[in-house]
C-alpha positions, 0 to 999 in steps of 0.5 A: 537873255532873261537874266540880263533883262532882269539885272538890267530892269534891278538898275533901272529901278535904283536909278530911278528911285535910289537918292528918293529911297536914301532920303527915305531912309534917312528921313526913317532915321531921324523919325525913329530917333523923335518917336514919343512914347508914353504908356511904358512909364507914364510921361513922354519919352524918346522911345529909343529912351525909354527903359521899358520896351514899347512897339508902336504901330502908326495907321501906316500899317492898318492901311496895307490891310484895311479892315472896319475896326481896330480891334482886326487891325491889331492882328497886324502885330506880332505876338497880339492875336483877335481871338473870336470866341464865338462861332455864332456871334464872333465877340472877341478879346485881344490876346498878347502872347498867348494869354487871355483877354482879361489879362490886357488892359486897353487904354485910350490916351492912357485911359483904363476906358475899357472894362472886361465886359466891352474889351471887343467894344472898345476897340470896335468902332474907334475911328481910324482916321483919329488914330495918332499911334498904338503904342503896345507894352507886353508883359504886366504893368500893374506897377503903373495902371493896376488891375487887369494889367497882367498880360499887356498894354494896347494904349490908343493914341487919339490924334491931336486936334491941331495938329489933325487934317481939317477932312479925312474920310476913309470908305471901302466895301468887300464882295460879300456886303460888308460896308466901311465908312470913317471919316473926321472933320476939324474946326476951331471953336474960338482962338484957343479952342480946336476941336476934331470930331470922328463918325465911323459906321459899320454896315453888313446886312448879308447874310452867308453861310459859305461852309453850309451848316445853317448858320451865318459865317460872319455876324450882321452888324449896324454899328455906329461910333461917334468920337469927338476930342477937344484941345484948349490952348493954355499958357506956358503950353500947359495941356488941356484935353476933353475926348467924347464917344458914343457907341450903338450897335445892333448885332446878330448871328444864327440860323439863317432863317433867323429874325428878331422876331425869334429873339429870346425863343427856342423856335429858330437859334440867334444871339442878338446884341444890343450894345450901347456905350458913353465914354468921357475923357479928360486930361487936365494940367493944374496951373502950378509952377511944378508939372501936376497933372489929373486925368479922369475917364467915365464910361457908361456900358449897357448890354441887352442880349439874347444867346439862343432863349437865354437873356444876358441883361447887364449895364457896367459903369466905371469912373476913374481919377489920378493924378500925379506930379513928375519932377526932374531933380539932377539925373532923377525923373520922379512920378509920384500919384494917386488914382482911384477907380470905381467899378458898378456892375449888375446883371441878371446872373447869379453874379449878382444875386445874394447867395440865396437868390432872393434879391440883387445886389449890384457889385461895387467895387471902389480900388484906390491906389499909389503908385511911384516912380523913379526913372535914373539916368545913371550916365548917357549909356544907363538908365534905371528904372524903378516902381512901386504901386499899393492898391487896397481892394475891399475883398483882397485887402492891400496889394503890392506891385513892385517892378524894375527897369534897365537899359543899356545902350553902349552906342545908338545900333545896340541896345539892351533892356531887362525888366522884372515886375509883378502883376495883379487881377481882381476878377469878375467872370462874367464881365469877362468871358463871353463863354460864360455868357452863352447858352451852350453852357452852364456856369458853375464857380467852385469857390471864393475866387482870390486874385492872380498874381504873376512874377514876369521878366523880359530882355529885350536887344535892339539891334540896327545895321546900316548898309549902303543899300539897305537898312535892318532893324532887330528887336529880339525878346525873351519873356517869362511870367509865372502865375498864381491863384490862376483863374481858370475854365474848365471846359474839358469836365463836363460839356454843358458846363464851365467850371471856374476855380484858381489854380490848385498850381501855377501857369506859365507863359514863355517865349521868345519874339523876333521883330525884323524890318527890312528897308532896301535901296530899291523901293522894296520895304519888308516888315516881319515877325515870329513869336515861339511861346509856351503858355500852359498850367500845372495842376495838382491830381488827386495824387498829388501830382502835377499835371500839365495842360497847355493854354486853349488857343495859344499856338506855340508858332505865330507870326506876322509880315509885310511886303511893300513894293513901291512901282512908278507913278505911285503904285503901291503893291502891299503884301501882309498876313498872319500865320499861326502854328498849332493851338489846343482848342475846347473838345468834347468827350470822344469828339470827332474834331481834332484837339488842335487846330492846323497851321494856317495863314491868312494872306492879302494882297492890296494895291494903292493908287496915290494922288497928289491931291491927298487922295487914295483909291486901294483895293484887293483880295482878302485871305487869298489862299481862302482858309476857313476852320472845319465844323467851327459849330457842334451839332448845328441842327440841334442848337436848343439841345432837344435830342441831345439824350437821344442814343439813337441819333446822338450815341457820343452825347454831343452837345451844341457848342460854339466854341470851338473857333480859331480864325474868321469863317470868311472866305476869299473876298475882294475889297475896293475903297477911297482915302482922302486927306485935306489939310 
């Protein structure tokens, strides 16, 4: 009788919704055919085109898990982790398959806006609601954008503003305080200038310690981001684009009796942040018969911050300018340009101090480049891409960056792509690593440090099947990058210290990622991926020998899903999480933690009301099996470290340490919110 009831409901459901799904799937189709990318070669291409493989994530998906800034939100792609970095107060980097933040470069409408010092900061306070796409390349693309593109691409697709809505507003709050609020408002400025401006403000001023070690779970946060982007109508369609945004933050974490007045003390443990940051973006097509294009990005970066009574001073600026010509010539789709980059950094570290201490010297660091780009469609079913890029720094002299590019489509369900280049990082540690920031411990930079190099190659097959009830698409890659001149941290040697040096032998970073989506007859969506990856550094010993340690939170298993039930009356039911296998983490001598951390999955379940007004009422649970990591903080009672000498009550010689993070400290929680969309 059950079983009836259920076969009986199953067709009811493709009944009601069978031509509404196989229109949807259709409508899928054509979007997938006309969706635009440009971070992979710089121009704008199909991406069933394009010869470099590029994921683009639409808001779409952030909405089945809202969360109050981009940089959350990124967790939601497969192969990309938000690593915290701090148990205290929960600064972060983006992670792309198991390496470190420096190695990805975030873009905003292609833009190097982000520098090392405010990766977290960049993606932090974008508003949602201006959001067009995310478009993510994995592997190094140095040949194209430089330094610092080693690892990974996350370019940020601003919305354009005449094609925006004239309001958005997006608003939710969660259980334990936490208060979201982006919104978007679009105007025209005469007949040819249309303008789209975002405010998103963040608000958490709760403070919890659920896991009763003393110390705040999450950090308390007044963040405000102001965005606003310009569009000029020009003749012959020629682009024209000015973006704005100024972001101001005030953060903190620490014992729960903590308060500004004990900023800078060693009487009660917080780290303060205070955060303000300009960014200018601009891009500009000549008046010329040929297409000639200049962009140009600025951004102004102040941090004052306090971890514990260590102070942590330091204003970073970088302006940056290229320009390029692409040009179609038979089957040849040529890019040629030139870029410059300037990078001003000061703090109060001996980062920028002369060797003896006695004055400061700001770092400045001018980085001009070429670069070229031959894009070659040999017929309809081959495409050949080829790179080169020449920088010439003023420490490292003049870097090479080749890459090569093929695809190979035999027919519209298969496609092959293979991609080989070469990679480079000018490093600067403390713009990079909030490790080195912290007053847990002490800094100490062996040598001269020499950029990184990598060697990468990528295969990538994508593969679509069309049934008559459902639609399966599979996006399979194998990845393989080899690094030397490695930077890297030695948190294991000693527990007071970080001891930076290149690699005396090479790193790798392999694996393989499943991308799947499943679209059935029944208003059923599934939308999953696994990544397998083996990130790790060979060493040489004092015997010459080398030796292998595997990469500080990189989990070998990882993976990503999405559910989406669509019920009548336009519920939605969205199902998501993320889940990682086992990661080493930093340890001390004789520590009473594990070295590697569970596996474990963040869960959430949302429901969503539509109305047909435009608006949204959605609310849910967030981390619904309620994993929180075990003794995040060493030694929480004595974060100033003064009975650390103590045998008596510190026989293991523990040390204060927040390091020791793998995933958010919050618990079960439920949230509720409003979307509104007026066009």
């Amino acid at each position: 009788m059950k079983r009836g009831l259920t076969v009986l409901f199953a067709l009811s459901l493709c009944t009601l919704y069978s031509q509404e799904v196989k229109d949807s799937i259709k409508n899928s189709k054509e979007k997938s055919i006309d969706d635009v990318v440009v971070t992979g070669t710089l121009k704008e291409v199909r991406k069933s085109d394009s010869p470099v493989p590029v994921e683009i994530i639409t808001p779409k998906l952030f909405k089945k898990n809202p969360t109050p800034s981009l940089f959350d939100a990124v967790g939601m792609i497969n192969g990309v982790k938000p690593q915290i970095n701090c148990s205290v107060c929960n600064t972060g980097d983006i992670h792309i398959n198991g390496m470190e933040g420096p190695y990805t470069m975030i873009l905003i409408d292609g833009m190097p806006i982000v520098s090392g010092l405010a990766t977290v900061y960049g993606l932090s306070g974008i508003p949602n609601s201006l959001v067009e796409r995310i478009e993510v390349v994995k592997g190094p693309a140095s040949s194209l954008y430089g330094s610092e593109a080693m690892g990974g691409i996350i370019n940020v697709i601003t919305k354009n503003p005449q094609k925006a809505p004239k309001f958005a507003a997006d608003i939710f709050s969660t259980s334990w305080g936490e208060l979201s609020t982006d919104l978007s408002f679009k105007f025209n400025a005469g007949k040819k200038v249309t303008s789209l401006l975002g405010i998103n403000h963040f608000y958490y001023d709760n403070p919890i310690d659920a896991n009763h070690d003393g110390f705040t779970d999450l950090t308390l946060q007044n963040r405000i981001s102001v965005f606003n982007k310009w569009s000029f109508k020009r003749k012959e369609n020629r682009v024209a684009s000015l973006g704005l945004r100024w972001v101001n933050e005030d953060r903190w974490g620490g014992e729960m009796n903590w308060s500004k007045k004990y900023r800078g003390s060693d009487e009660v443990y917080g780290e303060s942040i205070y955060t303000k940051r300009a960014e200018v973006i601009g891009l500009y097509q000549l008046p010329l018969h040929e297409k000639i294009y200049t962009q140009f990005s600025y951004n102004w970066h102040d941090q004052n911050s306090w971890y514990g009574n260590t102070p942590y001073m330091a204003t970073q600026q970088v302006a940056f300018i290229q320009s390029y010509w692409d040009k179609t010539i038979k089957n040849h789709n040529f890019l040629a340009g030139a870029s410059f980059r300037y990078t001003y950094y000061d703090d109060n570290t001996p980062a920028t101090a002369s060797p003896d201490g006695s004055k400061n010297r700001p770092s400045e660091t001018p980085l001009p480049g070429l670069f070229l780009q031959d894009e070659w469609s040999i017929n309809t079913k081959n495409k050949l891409l080829l790179g080169y890029r020449y920088d010439n720094d003023k420490h490292h002299g003049n870097v090479h960056s080749p890459r090569i590019a093929y695809k190979f489509s035999p027919n519209y369900t298969n496609t092959f792509r293979a991609s080989f280049g070469t990679g480079f990082r000018v490093v600067n540690i403390f713009t990079e690593d909030h490790s080195a920031l912290t007053g847990a411990r002490d800094v100490v930079i062996l040598n001269s440090l020499k950029p990184e190099r990598s060697y990468n190659g990528n295969l990538n097959y994508v593969k679509k099947m069309m049934f008559d009830d459902l639609n399966v698409n599979l996006d399979i890659t194998g990845f393989y990058s080899y690094f030397t001149n490695k930077i890297i941290g030695d948190f294991d040697s000693d527990p007071t210290k970080i001891i930076y040096d290149n690699l005396d032998g090479h790193a790798v970073s392999q694996g393989i990622s499943l991308n799947t989506e499943w679209s059935f007859l029944i208003p059923f969506k599934i939308m999953a991926g696994v990544t397998y990856m083996d990130v790790y550094t060979k060493e040489k010993d004092d015997k010459g020998s080398y030796l292998r340690t595997d990469q500080l939170y990189a989990p070998k298993w990882s993976g990503t899903f999405v559910m989406t039930y669509t019920f009548p009356k336009n519920y939605i039911l969205d199902f998501s999480g993320q889940w990682n296998g086992k990661m080493r983490l930093p340890i001390e001598p004789n520590d009473f933690r594990s070295e590697y951390s569970p596996w474990y999955c963040i869960a959430n379940i949302q429901v969503t009301k539509k109305f047909h007004n435009g608006m949204e009422i959605y609310g849910g649970i967030k981390n619904l099996f309620n994993f929180t990591p075990k003794n995040p903080i060493m030694r929480p009672f004595d974060p100033f470290n003064k009975e650390v000498d103590n045998p008596i009550t510190n026989p293991n010689g523990y040390t204060f340490d927040t390091s020791y993070n793998y995933a958010s400290l919050q618990k079960l929680r439920g949230f509720l919110g409003i979307r509104y969309n007026f066009f």
